[in-house]
N, C-alpha and C positions, 0 to 999 in steps of 0.2 A: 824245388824249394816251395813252402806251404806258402798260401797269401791269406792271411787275417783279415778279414773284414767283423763289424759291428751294426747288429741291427736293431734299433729300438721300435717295439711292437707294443702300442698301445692299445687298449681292446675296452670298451665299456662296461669290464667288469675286473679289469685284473691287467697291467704291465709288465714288458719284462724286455732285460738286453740279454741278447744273444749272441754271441761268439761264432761265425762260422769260418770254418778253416777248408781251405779248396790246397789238397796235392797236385791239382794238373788231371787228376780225372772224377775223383769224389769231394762232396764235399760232407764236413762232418761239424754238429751243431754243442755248444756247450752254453748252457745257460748264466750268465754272471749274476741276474738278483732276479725277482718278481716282487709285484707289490701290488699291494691295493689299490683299484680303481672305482669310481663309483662315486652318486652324486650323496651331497653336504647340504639339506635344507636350513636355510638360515630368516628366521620372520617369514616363510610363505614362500620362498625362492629358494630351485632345485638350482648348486652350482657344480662345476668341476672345482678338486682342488689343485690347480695347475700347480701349483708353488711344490706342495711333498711331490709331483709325477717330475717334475725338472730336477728336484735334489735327488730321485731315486735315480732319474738316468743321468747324471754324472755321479752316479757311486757305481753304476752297472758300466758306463763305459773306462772309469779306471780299474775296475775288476778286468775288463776284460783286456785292457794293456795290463796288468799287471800277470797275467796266464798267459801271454802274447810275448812275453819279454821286453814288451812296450812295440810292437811289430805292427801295426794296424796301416790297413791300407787304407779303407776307408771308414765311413759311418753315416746310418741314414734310416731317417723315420719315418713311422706311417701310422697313423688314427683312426680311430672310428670316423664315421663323414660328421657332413654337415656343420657341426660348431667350430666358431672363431672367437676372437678374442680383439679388442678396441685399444690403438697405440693412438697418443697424445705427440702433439707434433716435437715432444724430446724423445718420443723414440719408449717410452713408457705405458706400461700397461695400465691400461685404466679402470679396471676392474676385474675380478675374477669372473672367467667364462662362465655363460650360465648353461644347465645341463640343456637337451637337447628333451627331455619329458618332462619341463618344466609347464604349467598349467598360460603362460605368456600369449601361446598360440594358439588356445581354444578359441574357434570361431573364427578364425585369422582364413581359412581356404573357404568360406565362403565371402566373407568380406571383398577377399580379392577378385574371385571370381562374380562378385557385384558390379569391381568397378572395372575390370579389363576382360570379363569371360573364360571359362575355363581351355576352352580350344584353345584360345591367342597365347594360355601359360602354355601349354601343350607342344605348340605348334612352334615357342622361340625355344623352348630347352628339350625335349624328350623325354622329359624327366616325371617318372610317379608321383599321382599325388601322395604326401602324409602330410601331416601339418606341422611334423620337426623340421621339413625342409625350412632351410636359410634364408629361403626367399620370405618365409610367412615369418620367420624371428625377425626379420629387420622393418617388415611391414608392422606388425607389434609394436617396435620401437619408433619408427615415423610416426604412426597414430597416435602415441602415447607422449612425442616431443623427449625422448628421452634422452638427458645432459650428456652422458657420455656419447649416444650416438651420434648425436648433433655435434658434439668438441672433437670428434676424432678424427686424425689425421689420417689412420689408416685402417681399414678391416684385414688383419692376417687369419686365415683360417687355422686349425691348429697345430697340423704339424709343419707352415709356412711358420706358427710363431714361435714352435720348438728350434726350426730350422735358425729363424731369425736370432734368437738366445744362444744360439750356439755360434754361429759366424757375424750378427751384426747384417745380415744382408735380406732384405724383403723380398719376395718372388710369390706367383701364386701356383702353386701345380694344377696343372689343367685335370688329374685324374680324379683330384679333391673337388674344385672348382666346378666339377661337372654334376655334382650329387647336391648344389647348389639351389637349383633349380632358376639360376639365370644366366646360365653359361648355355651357350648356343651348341652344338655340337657338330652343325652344319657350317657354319659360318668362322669355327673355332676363336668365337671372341665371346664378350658378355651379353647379356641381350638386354643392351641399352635402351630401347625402345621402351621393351616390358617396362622395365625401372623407372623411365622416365614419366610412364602411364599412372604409375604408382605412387609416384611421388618420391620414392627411396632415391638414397644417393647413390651417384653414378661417379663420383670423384676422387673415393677412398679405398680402390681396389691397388693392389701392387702387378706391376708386370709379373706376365707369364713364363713359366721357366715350364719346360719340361721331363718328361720321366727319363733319364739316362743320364744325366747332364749335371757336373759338377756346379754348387752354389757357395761354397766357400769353405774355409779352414775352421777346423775348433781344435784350437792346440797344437796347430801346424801338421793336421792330419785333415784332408779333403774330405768336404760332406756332400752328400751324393741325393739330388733331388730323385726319387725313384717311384711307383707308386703308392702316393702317400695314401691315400685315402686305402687303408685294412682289405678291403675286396678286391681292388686293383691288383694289391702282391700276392694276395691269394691264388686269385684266376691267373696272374702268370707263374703260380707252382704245379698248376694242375700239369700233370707229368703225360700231357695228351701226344700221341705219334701223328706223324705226319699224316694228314686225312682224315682221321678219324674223327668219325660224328659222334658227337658228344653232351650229355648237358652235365654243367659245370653245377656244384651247389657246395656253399662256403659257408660252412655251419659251425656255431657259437651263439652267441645271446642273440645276433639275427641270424638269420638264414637269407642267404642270397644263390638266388634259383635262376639257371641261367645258360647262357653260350656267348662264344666270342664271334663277335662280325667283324667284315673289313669296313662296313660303314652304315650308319644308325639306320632305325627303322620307326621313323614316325608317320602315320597314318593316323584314320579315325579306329583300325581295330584296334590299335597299339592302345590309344590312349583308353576306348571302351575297357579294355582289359590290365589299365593302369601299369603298362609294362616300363621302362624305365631304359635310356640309353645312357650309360654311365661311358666314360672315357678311357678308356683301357690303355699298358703300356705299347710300346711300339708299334703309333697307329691302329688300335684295335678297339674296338665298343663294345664293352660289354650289356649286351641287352638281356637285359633279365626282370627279375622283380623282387623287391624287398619283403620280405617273408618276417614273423615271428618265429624266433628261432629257441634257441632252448632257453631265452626270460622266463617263461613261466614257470619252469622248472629249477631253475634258481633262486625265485624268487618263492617256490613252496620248500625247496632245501632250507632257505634263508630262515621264513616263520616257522618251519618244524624245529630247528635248532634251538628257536629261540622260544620255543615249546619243553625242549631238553631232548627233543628227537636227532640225535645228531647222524643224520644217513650220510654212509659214503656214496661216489655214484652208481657203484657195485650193487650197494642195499636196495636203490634205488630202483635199479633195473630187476634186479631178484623180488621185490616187492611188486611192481607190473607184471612179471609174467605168475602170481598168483592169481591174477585177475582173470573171469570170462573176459576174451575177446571181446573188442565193438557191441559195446552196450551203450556209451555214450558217446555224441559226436558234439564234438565245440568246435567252432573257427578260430585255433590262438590271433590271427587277425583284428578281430574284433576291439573296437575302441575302447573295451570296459576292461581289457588286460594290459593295453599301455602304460600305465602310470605305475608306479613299484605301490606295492601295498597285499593283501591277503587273499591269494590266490583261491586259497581252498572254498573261501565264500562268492570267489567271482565265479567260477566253474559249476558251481551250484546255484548259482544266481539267474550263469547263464543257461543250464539249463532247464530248470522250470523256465521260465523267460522263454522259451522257444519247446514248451512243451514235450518234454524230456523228461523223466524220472533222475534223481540228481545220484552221482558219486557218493560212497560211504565212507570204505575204507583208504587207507593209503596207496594201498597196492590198487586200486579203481581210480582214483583221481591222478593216480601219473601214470596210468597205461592209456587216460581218458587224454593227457596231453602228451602223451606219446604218438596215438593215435589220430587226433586231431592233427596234429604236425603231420603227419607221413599222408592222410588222406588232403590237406593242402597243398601239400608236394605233387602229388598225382595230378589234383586240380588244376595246378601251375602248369605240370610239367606237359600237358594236354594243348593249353593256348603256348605255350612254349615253340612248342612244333610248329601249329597252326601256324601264327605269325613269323616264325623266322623262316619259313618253309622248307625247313630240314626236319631228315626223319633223324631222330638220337636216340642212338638204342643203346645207349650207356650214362647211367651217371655214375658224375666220379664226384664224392665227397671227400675236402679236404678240411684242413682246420680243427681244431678242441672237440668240435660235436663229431667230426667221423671215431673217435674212439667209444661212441653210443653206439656198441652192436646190435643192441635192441632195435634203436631206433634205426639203424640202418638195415638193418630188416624187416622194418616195416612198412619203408620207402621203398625197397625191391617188392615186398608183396602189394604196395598199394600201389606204385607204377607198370608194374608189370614189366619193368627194366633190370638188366645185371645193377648191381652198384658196386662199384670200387671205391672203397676207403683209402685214406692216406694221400699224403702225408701229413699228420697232426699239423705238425709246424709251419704248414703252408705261408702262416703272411710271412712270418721273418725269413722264410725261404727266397719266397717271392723277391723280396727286399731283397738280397744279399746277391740272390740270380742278376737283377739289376743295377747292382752296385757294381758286379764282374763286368756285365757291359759296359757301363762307362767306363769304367778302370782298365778295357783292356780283356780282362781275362778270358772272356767268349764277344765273340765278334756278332751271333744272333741270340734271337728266342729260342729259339729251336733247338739251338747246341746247347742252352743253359735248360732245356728239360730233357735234356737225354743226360745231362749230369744229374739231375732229379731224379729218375730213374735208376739211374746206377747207384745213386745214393742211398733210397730209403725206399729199396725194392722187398725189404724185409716189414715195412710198414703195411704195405698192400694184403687186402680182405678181398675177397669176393663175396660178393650174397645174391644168390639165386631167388628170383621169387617164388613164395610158396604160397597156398589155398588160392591162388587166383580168382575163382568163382564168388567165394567170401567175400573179400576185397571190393570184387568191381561193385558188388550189392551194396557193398558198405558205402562205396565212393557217391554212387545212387541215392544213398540214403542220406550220407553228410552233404549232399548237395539241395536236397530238401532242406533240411536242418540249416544251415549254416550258410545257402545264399541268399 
């Protein structure tokens, strides 16, 4: 007998419920809606609009009872990290969440690092610096005295406060909570200390719930806390076999470049190289690092459209490979590509700026962030090894970005590694993988990616690397440029 489960997969550019259906040995994925995701500047401030993403998933979860025969095991969500959302002691939201590239936190990681040093943030969370972390948006908001953060009863992070809308019940997931940057990941609690150094509140956190572990009903159907935080249910799709050395890279508007541990890895190399121990499902740490991922490419889709250029991502890649090879090198990294706005003059900006002859055509300026992507990846995947002290002679890309066969040949040519693509739909996988643990349906991890495997073995690419001698020159070369 089939068992329906529902998984809602929010992503920083785009939403969607998923349908997946498990016979007892594969499972098979049906999409019930998608929708738009993406931030709403209102007088000066970047927000989410949570309001249209809650009406679209309860239109996506009666879709998907309604294809199900009403059959649903369970249901359970997961988000891009970092943002949360302010409850008033009735249990009400207090304002629309604010985006996470909002301009709130400029200047906020050195501020901090003024008043408590940057090792001691290092050293209570393991956590990368960026300045979207959550620790610097509520530093933001103490410095500033701001009403809401001062009135509110409680901080739910986002898909604690989907979870919450849906059952009525608070919890924080430790896999979200960890991308925080005041979640311990040694000590698996908050790192109260920091907070209290900071002056930030320490009294409006909700208890921890973790990934496998049912958190309540919506509609008299069980929701399922699983890894919420998008990267989490990612990295537990990667369809890895027993033993096998591997780096993980979970590609979409970020890039998250990486491997799973049994237990974090913070030191002073970790931190020199900004690497990040996020909290991974069933006891697992995902140490990696937060990468610019294809943003910038979205966001030059975005202004060509609105140019009357409307490229599919087809056009896109056929328009790169007109281009000479590595002529230009950018760090998509770089703080002057963060914020959404006009790509094609930032990449021109940023080269002059670093002494560069700039991009012309189309086909140049996206083979120019094509290529910067894939020689980051190299960069990455080099301290990657270093510090985990494993050799990984494979990356496996999953997620929206592995159907970039360009680009996924250009991270086999600049790593000098195989890469295996697939499976696209890694988070909602992820999620539903984990749904079946709790529910029952697989008793490990293990057993729920060898049902991954059997499932979307028709997804899977290989890419050999090619001109290797080119590349390594290149990577040489974008490491003058770009460090």
């Amino acid at each position: 007998m089939s068992r329906n489960f529902v998984a809602v997969d929010l992503g920083a550019s785009s939403g969607r419920t998923i349908l997946g259906t498990f016979d007892g040995e594969k499972l098979t994925l049906k999409e019930t809606n998608r929708f738009w995701n993406g931030p709403t500047e209102i007088n000066g401030t970047l927000y989410w609009d949570l309001i249209h993403l809650f009406r679209n998933i309860q239109e996506g979860i009666a879709a998907a009872r309604k294809d199900s025969g009403d059959k649903i095991v369970s249901i359970a969500a997961d988000t891009w990290g970092v943002d949360f959302g302010l409850i008033d002691s009735q249990g009400k939201l207090l304002g629309n969440p604010v985006h996470y590239r909002d301009s709130r936190t400029d200047g906020m990681l050195q501020k901090v690092f003024d008043a408590v040093g940057k090792e001691n943030v290092f050293n209570a969370s393991g956590i990368q610096f960026m300045q979207l972390n959550t620790l610097y948006q509520l530093y933001a908001l103490a410095q500033a005295d701001d009403v809401q953060y001062l009135t509110a009863d409680k901080l739910l992070f986002l898909p604690d406060l989907l979870n919450y809308w849906l059952t009525g019940k608070m919890a924080a997931n430790r896999t979200f909570a960890s991308t925080s940057q005041f979640y311990n990941p040694v000590t698996k609690d908050w790192a109260i200390d920091l907070l209290k150094k900071l002056n930030i509140r320490t009294d409006f956190f909700a208890p921890f719930a973790d990934a496998g572990t049912v958190l309540g009903e919506y509609n008299g159907t069980p929701v399922v806390n699983v890894g919420s935080h998008d990267t989490a249910s990612a990295f537990a799709a990667v369809p890895v076999t027993e033993g096998e050395q591997c780096a993980f890279l979970s590609s979409g508007t970020w890039s998250l470049l990486g491997t799973e541990l049994t237990a974090p890895v913070i030191n002073t190399e970790t931190l020199a190289e900004n690497f990040t121990n996020e909290v991974g499902v069933c006891d697992t740490i995902r140490f990696l690092k937060n990468l610019s991922g294809l943003w910038i490419i979205q966001e030059l889709r975005r202004v060509w459209a609105e140019q009357g250029h409307s490229y599919a991502w087809k056009d896109m890649d056929d328009l790169a490979g007109t281009a000479v090879p590595l002529q230009f090198f950018i760090n998509p990294g770089d703080d002057i590509f963060l914020p959404p706005g006009d790509m094609v003059k930032r990449m021109r900006d940023y080269c002059v700026r670093t002494g560069q002859k700039s991009p012309e055509s189309h086909g140049e300026i996206i083979r120019a962030a094509y290529e910067g992507l894939a020689l980051l990846y190299a960069d990455t995947y080099d301290a990657l090894e270093k510090l985990s002290g494993q050799k990984l002679n494979t990356l496996r890309i999953v997620g929206g970005g592995s159907k970039n066969f360009a680009l996924n040949q250009f991270a086999a040519n600049a790593t000098g590694r195989t890469v295996i693509s697939g499976p696209v739909e890694a988070t909602a996988i992820g999620n539903i993988i984990m749904q079946m643990l709790a529910m029952g349906d697989i008793k490990t991890l293990a057993e729920g990616r060898t049902v991954i495997r059997n499932s979307f073995a028709s997804e899977a690419r290989t890419f050999k690397p090619q001109n290797r001698e080119q590349w390594q020159n290149a990577l040489n070369v974008w490491r003058q440029f770009c460090k």
